[in-house]
C-alpha positions, 0 to 999 in steps of 0.5 A: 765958709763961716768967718774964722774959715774966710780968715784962715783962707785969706792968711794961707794966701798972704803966707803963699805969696810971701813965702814966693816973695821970700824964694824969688828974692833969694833965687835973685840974691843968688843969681847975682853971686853966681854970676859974679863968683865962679867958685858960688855959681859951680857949687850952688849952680846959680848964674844969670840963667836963673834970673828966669827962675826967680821972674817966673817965682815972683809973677806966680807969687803975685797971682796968688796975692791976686788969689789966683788959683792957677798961679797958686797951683802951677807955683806948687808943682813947680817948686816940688818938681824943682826939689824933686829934680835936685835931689835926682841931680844930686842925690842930696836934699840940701835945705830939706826944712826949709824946702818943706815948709815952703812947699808946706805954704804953697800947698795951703795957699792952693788950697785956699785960693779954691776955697775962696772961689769956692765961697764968692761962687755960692754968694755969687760975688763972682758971676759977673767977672765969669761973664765978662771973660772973653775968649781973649782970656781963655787963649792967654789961659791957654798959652799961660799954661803952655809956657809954664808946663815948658818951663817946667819941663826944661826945669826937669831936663835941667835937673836931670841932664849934665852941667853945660860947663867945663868944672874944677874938679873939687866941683865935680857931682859926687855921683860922677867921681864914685863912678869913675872911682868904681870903675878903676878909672881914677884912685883916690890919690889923684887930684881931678883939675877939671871936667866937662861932660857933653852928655844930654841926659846922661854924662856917660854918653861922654865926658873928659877930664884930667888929673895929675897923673893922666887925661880921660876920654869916656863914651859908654858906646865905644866897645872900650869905653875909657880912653885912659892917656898918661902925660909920658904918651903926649908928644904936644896938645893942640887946641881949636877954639869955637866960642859960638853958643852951638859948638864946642871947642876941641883938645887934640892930643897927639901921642908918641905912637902918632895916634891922636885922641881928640875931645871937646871942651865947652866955651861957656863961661871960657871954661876951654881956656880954663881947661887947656891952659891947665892941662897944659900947665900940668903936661909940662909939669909931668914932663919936667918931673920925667927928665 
């Protein structure tokens, strides 16, 4: 590499790490707001979770400011993914140029990052550092990557699987409210106050939610797979909380045919109380209005 080619390489490395500065700083930024805002963190899905997000950011951002070429590329896949999987989650590329031209810099600094090895390799400014490095090095390498790939597939799964939370309905991912519409489940006039869905990777493995009009139990195994009760069939709303991390809390409806449909309701963030104490704000209603 002449001069004016080591200089490129050193300033695709330093916008590389600013622009991981620039990334971690937001995700921070944003994280904060979403842990204190509920409308912010269900309409951007930041929370103190992503706290995690923005550590790994900065220590793979200041690898790179170290030169350090698995730092540069691991920060790379990881970002393209994490748009990838927002997109799938979605079905929108919200930010799309500045996603471009981040990625755009992480992509050049991974690039130089090999190049300046590359070159203190042939000058044999590096030979002295390969041989100092002891197995120590080569099993924290190893580890290393084995966090960052785990990471990297929660980040997936994460992207991928249902919200973990009970959700206001005007929250609701566009691809479950045309769903719901396209299966006749709901019409455009009714107003969803709150969803939860318990699928892992696909939210019609099971989700409840409930509208001025009705309560919806779905589960694409059942041979009929919406249970559809309207306010008139509750005779009472019987509710068992389970605020533990493992569990849900559960919704009894007891209805007039002395039948019960039962469901549960996530605890995170109190997300149950939330969506009992409306519904039952929203039966009584119902009720009042059939007098």
């Amino acid at each position: 590499m002449d001069n004016q080619q080591l200089a490129t390489a050193h300033n695709d490395i330093k916008n590389a790490w600013i622009a991981g500065v620039f990334s971690a700083s937001i995700t921070l930024i944003f994280s904060i707001l979403g842990a204190i805002s509920e409308d912010f963190r269900f309409k951007y899905g930041f929370d103190l979770w992503t706290l995690l997000d923005a550590a790994l950011i900065a220590g793979l951002a200041y690898g790179i400011y170290r030169k350090n070429r698995y730092c540069a590329v691991i920060l790379f896949v990881y970002f393209v993914i994490s748009k990838i999987g927002g997109v799938i989650s979605t079905g929108q590329f919200t930010g799309a140029f500045m996603a471009i031209v981040i990625a755009y810099f992480y992509f050049q600094g991974a690039k130089a990052t090999f190049q300046i090895h590359k070159h203190k390799s042939e000058n044999q400014e590096i030979s002295q550092t390969v041989k100092s490095r002891g197995i120590g090095f080569y099993i924290a390498l190893f580890l290393g990557s084995i966090i960052s790939i785990i990471f990297i597939f929660l980040l997936i799964i994460g992207s991928i699987a249902p919200e973990l939370e009970v959700l206001p309905g005007k929250q609701i991912n566009k691809k479950y409210l045309n769903f719901i519409r396209d299966q006749g489940i709901v019409d455009h006039s009714e107003k969803i106050h709150y969803w939860y869905s318990n699928g892992m990777f696909d939210f019609k493995e099971g989700f409840y939610f409930f509208t001025d009009e009705k309560v919806v139990v779905y589960c694409k195994d059942w041979e009929e797979p919406a249970i559809i009760t309207p306010y008139s069939d509750i005779i009472d709303i019987q509710f068992f909380r389970d605020s533990s991390f493992l569990e849900d809390s559960e919704i009894d409806l007891l209805l007039k045919d002395s039948s019960t449909v039962f469901f549960p309701v996530s605890s995170d963030n109190d997300g149950d109380l939330r969506f009992k104490n409306k519904l039952i704000q929203v039966w009584n209603s119902n009720n009042l209005i059939d007098e």
